[in-house]
C-alpha positions as CSV (number, residue, x, y, z in Angstrom):
1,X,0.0,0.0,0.0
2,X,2.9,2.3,0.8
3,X,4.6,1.7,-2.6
4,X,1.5,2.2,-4.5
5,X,0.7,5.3,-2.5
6,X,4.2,6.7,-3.7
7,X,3.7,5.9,-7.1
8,X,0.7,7.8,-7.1
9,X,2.0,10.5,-5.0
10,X,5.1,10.9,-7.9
11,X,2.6,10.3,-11.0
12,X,0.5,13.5,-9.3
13,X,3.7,15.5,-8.9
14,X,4.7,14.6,-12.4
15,X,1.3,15.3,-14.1
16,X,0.7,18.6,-12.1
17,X,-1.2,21.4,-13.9
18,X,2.0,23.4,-14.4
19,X,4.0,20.2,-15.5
20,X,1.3,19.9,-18.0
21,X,1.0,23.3,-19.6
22,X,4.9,23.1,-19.4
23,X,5.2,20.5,-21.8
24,X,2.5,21.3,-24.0
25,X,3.7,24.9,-24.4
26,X,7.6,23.3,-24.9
27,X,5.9,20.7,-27.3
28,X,5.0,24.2,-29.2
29,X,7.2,26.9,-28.6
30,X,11.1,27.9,-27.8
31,X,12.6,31.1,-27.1
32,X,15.3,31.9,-29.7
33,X,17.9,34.8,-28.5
34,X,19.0,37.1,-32.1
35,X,19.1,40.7,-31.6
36,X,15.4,40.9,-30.8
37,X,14.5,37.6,-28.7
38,X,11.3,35.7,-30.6
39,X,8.9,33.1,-29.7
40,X,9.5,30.4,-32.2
41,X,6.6,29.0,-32.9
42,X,6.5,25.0,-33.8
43,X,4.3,24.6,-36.8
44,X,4.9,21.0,-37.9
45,X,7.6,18.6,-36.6
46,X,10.0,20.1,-39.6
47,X,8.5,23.8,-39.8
48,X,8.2,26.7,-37.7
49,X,7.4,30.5,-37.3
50,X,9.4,33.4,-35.3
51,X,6.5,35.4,-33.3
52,X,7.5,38.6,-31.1
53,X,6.9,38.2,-27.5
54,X,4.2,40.8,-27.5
55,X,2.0,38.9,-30.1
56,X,2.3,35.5,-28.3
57,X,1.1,37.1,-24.8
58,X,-1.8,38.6,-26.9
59,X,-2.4,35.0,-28.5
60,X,-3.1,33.6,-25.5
61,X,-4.0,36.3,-22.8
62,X,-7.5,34.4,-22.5
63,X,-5.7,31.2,-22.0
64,X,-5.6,30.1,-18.3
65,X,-5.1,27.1,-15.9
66,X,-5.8,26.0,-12.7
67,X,-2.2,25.6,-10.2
68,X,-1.7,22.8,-7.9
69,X,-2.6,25.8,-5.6
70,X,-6.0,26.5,-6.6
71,X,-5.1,30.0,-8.4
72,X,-6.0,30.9,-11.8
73,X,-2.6,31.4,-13.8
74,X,-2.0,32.5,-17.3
75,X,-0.5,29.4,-19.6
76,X,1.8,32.1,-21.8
77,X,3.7,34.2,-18.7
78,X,3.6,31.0,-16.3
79,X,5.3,29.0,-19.8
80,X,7.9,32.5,-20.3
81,X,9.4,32.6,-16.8
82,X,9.5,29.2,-16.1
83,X,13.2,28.0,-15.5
84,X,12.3,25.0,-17.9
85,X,11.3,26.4,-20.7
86,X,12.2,25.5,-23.8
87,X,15.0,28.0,-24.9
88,X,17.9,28.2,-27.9
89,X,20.6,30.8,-28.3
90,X,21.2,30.3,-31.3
91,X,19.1,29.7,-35.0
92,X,21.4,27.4,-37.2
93,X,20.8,25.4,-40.3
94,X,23.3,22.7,-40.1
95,X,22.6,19.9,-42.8
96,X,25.7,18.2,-41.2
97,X,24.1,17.8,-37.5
98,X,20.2,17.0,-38.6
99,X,17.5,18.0,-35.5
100,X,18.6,20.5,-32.7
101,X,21.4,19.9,-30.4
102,X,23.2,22.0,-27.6
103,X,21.9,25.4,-27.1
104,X,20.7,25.6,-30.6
105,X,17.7,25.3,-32.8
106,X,18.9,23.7,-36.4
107,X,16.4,24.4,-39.1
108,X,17.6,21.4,-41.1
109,X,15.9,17.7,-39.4
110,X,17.1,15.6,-42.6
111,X,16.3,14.4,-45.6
112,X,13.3,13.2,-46.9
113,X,14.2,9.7,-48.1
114,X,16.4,7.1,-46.3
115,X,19.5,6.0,-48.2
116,X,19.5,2.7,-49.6
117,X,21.8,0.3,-52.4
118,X,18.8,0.1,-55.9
119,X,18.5,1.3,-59.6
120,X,18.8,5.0,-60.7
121,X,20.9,4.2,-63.6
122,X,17.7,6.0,-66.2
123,X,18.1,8.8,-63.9
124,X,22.7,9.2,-64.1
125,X,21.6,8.4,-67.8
126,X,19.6,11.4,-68.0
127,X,22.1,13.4,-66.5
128,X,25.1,11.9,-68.8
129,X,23.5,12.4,-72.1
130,X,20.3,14.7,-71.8
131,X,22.6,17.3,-69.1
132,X,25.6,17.2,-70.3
133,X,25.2,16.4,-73.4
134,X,27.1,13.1,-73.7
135,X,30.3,14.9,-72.2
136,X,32.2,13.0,-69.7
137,X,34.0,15.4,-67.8
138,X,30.7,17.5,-67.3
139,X,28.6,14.6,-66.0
140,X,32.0,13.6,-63.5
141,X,31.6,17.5,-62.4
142,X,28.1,17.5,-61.8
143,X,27.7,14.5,-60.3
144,X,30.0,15.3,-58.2
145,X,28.8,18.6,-57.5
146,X,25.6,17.1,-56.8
147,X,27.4,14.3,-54.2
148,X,28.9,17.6,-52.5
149,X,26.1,19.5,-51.5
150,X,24.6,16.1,-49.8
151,X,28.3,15.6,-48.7
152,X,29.9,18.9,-47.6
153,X,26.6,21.5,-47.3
154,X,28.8,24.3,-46.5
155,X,31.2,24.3,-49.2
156,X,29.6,27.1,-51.4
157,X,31.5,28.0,-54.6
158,X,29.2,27.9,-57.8
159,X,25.8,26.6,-59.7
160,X,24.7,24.9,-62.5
161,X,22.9,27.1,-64.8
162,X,20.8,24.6,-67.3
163,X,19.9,26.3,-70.6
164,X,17.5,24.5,-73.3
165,X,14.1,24.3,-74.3
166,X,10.8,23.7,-72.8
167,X,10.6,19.7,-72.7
168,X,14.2,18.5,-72.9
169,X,14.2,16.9,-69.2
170,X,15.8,20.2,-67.3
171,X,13.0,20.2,-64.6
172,X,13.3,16.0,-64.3
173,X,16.5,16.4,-63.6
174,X,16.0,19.2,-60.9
175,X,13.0,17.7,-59.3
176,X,13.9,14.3,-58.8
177,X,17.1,15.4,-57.5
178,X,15.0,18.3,-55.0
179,X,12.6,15.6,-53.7
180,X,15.4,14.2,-51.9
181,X,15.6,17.2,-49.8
182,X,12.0,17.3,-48.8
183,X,10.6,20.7,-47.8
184,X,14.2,21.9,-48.0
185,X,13.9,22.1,-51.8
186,X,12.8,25.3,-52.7
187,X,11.6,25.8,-56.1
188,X,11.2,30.1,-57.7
189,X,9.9,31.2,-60.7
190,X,11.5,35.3,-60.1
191,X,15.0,36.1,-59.4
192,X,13.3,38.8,-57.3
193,X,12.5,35.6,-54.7
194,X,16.6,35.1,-54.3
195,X,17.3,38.6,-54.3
196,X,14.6,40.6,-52.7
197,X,15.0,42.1,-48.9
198,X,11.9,40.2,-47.8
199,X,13.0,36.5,-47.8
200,X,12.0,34.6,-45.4
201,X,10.9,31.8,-47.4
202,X,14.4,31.1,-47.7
203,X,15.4,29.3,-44.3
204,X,14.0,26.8,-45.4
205,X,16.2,26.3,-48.8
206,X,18.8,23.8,-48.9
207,X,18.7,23.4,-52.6
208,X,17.1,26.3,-54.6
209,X,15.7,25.9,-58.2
210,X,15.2,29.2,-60.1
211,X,12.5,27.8,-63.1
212,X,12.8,29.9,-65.7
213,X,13.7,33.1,-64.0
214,X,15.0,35.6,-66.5
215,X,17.5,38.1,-65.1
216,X,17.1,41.0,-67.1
217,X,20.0,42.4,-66.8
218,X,19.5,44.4,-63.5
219,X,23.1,45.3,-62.0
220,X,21.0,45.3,-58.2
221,X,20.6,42.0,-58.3
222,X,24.0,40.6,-58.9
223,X,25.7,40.9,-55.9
224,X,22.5,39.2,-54.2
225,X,23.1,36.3,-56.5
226,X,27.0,36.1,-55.9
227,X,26.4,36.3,-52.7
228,X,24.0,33.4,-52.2
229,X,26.6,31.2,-54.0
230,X,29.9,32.0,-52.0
231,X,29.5,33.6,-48.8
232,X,29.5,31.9,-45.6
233,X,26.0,34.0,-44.1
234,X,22.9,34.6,-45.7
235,X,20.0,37.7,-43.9
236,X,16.7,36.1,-43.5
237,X,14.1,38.7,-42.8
238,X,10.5,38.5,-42.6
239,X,7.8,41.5,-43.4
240,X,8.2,43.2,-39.9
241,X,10.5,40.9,-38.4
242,X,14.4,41.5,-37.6
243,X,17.5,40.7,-39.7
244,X,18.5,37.3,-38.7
245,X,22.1,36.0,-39.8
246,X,22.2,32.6,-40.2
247,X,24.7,29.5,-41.7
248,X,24.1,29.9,-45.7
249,X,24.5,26.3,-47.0
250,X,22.1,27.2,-50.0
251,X,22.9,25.5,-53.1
252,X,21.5,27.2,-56.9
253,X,20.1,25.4,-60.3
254,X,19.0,27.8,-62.3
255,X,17.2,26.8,-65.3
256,X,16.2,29.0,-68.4
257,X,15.4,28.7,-71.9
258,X,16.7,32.0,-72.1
259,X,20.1,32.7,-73.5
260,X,20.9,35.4,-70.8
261,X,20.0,33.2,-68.0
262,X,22.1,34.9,-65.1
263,X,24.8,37.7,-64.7
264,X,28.8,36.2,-65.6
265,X,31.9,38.3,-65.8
266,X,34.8,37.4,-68.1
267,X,36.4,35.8,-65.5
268,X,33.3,34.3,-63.9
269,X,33.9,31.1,-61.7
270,X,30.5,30.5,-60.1
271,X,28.1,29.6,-63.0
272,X,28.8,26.5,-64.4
273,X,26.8,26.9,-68.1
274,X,25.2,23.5,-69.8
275,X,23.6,23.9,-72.7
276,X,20.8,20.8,-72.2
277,X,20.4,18.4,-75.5
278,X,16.8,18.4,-76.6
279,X,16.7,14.9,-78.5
280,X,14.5,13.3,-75.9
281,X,12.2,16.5,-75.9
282,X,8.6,14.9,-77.0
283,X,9.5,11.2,-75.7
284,X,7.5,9.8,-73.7
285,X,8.2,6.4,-73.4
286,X,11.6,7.5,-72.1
287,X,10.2,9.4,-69.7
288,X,7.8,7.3,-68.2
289,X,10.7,4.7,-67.7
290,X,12.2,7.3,-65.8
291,X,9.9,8.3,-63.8
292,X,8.9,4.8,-63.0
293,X,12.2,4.0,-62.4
294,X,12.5,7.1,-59.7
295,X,9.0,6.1,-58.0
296,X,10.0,2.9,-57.4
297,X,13.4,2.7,-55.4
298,X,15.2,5.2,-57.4
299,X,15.0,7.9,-54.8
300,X,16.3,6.2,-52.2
301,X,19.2,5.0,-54.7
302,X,20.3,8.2,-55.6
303,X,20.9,9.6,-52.3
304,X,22.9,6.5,-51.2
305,X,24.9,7.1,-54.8
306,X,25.9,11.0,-53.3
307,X,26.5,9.4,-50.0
308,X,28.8,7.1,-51.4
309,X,30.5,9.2,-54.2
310,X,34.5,10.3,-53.8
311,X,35.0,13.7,-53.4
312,X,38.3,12.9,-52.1
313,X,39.9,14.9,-55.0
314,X,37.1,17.2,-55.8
315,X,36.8,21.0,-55.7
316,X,33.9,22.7,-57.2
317,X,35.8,26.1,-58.5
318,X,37.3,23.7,-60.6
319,X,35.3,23.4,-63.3
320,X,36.4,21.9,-66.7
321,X,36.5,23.4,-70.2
322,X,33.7,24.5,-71.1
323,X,32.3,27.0,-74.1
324,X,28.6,26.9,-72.7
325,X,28.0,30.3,-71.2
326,X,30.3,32.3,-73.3
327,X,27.9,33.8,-74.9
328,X,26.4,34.6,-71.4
329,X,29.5,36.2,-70.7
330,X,29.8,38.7,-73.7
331,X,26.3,39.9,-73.2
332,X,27.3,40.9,-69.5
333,X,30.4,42.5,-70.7
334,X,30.8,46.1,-71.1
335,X,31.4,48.2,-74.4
336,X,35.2,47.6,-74.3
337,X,35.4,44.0,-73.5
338,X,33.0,43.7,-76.5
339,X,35.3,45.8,-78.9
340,X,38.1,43.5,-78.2
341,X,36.5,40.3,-79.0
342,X,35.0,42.1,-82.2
343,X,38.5,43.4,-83.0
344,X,40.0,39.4,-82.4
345,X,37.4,38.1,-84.4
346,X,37.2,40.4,-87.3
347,X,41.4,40.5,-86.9
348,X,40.9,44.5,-87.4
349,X,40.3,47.2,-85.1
350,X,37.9,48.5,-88.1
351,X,37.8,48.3,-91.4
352,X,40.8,48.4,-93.2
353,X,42.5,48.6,-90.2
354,X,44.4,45.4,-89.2
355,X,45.6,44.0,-85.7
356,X,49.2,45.6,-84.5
357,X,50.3,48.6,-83.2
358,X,48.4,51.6,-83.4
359,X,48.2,55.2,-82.3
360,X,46.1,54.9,-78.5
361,X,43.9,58.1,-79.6
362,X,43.3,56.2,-83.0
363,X,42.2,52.9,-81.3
364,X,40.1,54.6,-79.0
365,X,38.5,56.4,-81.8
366,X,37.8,53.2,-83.4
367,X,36.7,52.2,-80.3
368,X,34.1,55.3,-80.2
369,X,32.5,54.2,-83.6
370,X,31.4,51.1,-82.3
371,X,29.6,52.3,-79.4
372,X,27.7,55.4,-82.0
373,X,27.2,52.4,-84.3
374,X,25.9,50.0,-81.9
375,X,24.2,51.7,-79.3
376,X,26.4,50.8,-76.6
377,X,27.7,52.4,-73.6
378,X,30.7,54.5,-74.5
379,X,33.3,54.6,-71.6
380,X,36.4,57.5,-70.7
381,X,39.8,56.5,-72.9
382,X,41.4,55.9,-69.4
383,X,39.2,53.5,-68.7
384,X,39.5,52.2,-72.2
385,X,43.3,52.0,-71.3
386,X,42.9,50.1,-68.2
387,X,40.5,47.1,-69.3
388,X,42.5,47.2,-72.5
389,X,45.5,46.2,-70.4
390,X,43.8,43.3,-68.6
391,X,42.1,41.5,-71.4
392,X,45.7,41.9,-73.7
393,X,48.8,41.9,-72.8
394,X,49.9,45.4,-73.8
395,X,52.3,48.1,-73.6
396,X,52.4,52.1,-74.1
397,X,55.0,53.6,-75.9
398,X,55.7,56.7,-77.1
399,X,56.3,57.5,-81.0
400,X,57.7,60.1,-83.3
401,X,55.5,60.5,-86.6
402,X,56.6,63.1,-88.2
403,X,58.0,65.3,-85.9
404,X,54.6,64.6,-83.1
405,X,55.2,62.2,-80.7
406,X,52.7,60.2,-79.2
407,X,50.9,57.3,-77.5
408,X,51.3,53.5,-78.8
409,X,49.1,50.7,-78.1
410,X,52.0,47.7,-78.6
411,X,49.8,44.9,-79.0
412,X,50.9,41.4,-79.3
413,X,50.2,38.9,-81.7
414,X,46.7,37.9,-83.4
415,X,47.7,34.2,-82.0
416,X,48.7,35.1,-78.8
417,X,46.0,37.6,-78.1
């Protein structure tokens, strides 16, 4: 009788009124410490909210218990200065360390299928030949740039912009690849969705597919682009809600049947450019084998193909030869770089006027009647000078034609230009 008096006397203690609204309030909320402390506010077992303390009192100011004590308490400021509460200092999204741990709250809880040995040899087909168009050492690189993001989530260098037309098995390839990441593949149709100040639909994003998003050339969103590739932080902010820095381990397709898909310098390392093949667009038949192939084990087989893949030797700014994109590249150049590569094609700086040396006030003049000719933007003859110098190896010299001296352009050979 004693014992069984105990063990009713602890289940009592243990299910006490505050005990109870204890848990259920942990079961649904967590304080998170940023700049401004929030409520976080569990949603689903995967998804969750940020709430200010103000509008969770307010929630529930009608929302009382009964205490062990008799008294009438309120469940949201009994559940906020409890020593128990549920509380993180940190928001982290840390596909390395699924679920929470410590003293922080990791968005990422894993991925949606469970890795396993099977067939998803339709689907590495697809990529080989449709993707890549039959070229090896771009279906080694993006297989293994796939394998990396499942890998090593926070090793951010570049993306894989897929260019083709409608039908051709671009989306396939990005969805199938996306479901493994669950609610952590985000899919946009405007570049104004990566690059706007309100994006808060974006701590989610693991693996981000921009669906035919044209970037229209706008120089504001570049650097948001760039920086969503490479850098170490991404801001997510909410309508009305603070700033919050957290981990960036978002990874970019971006697929287009635009031939300006995205922004690319010259010397551009982050866009990896593949120009899809479109002799499956219209088949059918091979695409319900794939598909069937996916919905069967294939999923599961594909994940435990990243899992398994050597990236022992791999680095992702290390693309191979490639000439998809450089088209890409001379429509984001300026007016000079665009002379230049005129003038090396064409083998004149205009006409009737052949590659070599040449007077600098007579090159930039030649220069000048491009721009008037082709509407471009005409820049200053220093800055002429200075681009001039990094695309060419050149050199200034000064000349004496008869009796004036003045400024050379000493350029170098056709060939070696």
């Amino acid at each position: 009788m004693i014992s069984e008096e105990r063990n009713k006397n602890s289940s009592e203690q243990e299910f006490s009124p505050e005990e109870k609204v204890l848990q259920e309030f942990n079961k649904r909320y967590a304080i998170v410490r940023t700049s401004t402390t929030y409520i976080l506010v569990q949603k689903t077992e995967d998804t969750f909210e940020l709430d200010s303390r103000k509008s969770f009192i307010h929630f529930h100011e009608n929302d009382f218990f009964l205490s062990h004590e008799g008294q009438l308490k309120n469940k949201a400021l009994f559940w906020l200065k409890h020593a128990r509460r549920r509380t993180y200092e940190n928001l982290v999204f840390n596909p390395a360390r699924p679920g929470c741990y410590g003293d922080s709250y990791n968005i990422f809880k894993g991925f949606a299928v469970i890795p396993g040995p099977g067939d998803c040899s339709l689907f590495w087909r697809h990529v080989k030949e449709v993707i890549c168009c039959s070229r090896e050492e771009h279906y080694i690189y993006v297989r293994k740039w796939m394998a990396s993001i499942v890998q090593k989530p926070t090793l951010l260098a570049t993306a894989l912009v897929l260019r083709g037309l409608q039908g051709t098995g671009k989306n396939k390839f990005v969805d199938y690849f996306g479901k493994i990441f669950g609610i952590y593949f985000l899919t946009v149709t405007s570049l104004e969705h990566i690059c706007g100040k309100f994006n808060s639909h974006l701590k989610y994003a693991y693996l981000i597919h921009a669906n035919e998003a044209i970037w229209g050339g706008s120089k504001k969103e570049v650097g948001a682009i760039k920086a969503l590739i490479t850098d170490a932080k991404i801001v997510i902010e909410g309508k009305g809600k603070d700033a919050i820095p957290v981990d960036n381990c978002r990874h970019l397709i971006v697929s287009s049947n635009e031939e300006w898909a995205v922004p690319m310098d010259l010397d551009d390392r982050r866009f990896f450019v593949l120009d899809v093949a479109a002799h499956r667009k219209g088949d059918l038949e091979y695409f319900r084998l794939l598909d069937q192939e996916m919905q069967a084990e294939g999923l599961q087989a594909l994940l435990y193909d990243l899992l398994h893949e050597d990236l022992s030797q791999f680095d992702p700014r290390q693309m191979p030869l490639n000439d998809c994109g450089f088209d890409i590249k001379m429509r984001s150049a300026g007016s000079i770089e665009n002379y230049i590569y005129h003038a090396l094609k064409e083998e004149s700086f205009s006409a009737g006027a052949d590659w070599g040396s040449c007077p600098c006030e007579t090159l930039y003049g030649y220069y000048r009647d491009l721009c008037r000719k082709e509407a471009l933007r005409q820049e200053p003859s220093s800055e002429f000078g200075k681009k001039l110098k990094k695309l060419v190896t050149v050199q200034k010299t000064r000349r004496s034609m008869e009796g004036v001296r003045e400024w050379w352009y000493e350029l170098p050979p056709l060939q070696e230009a």
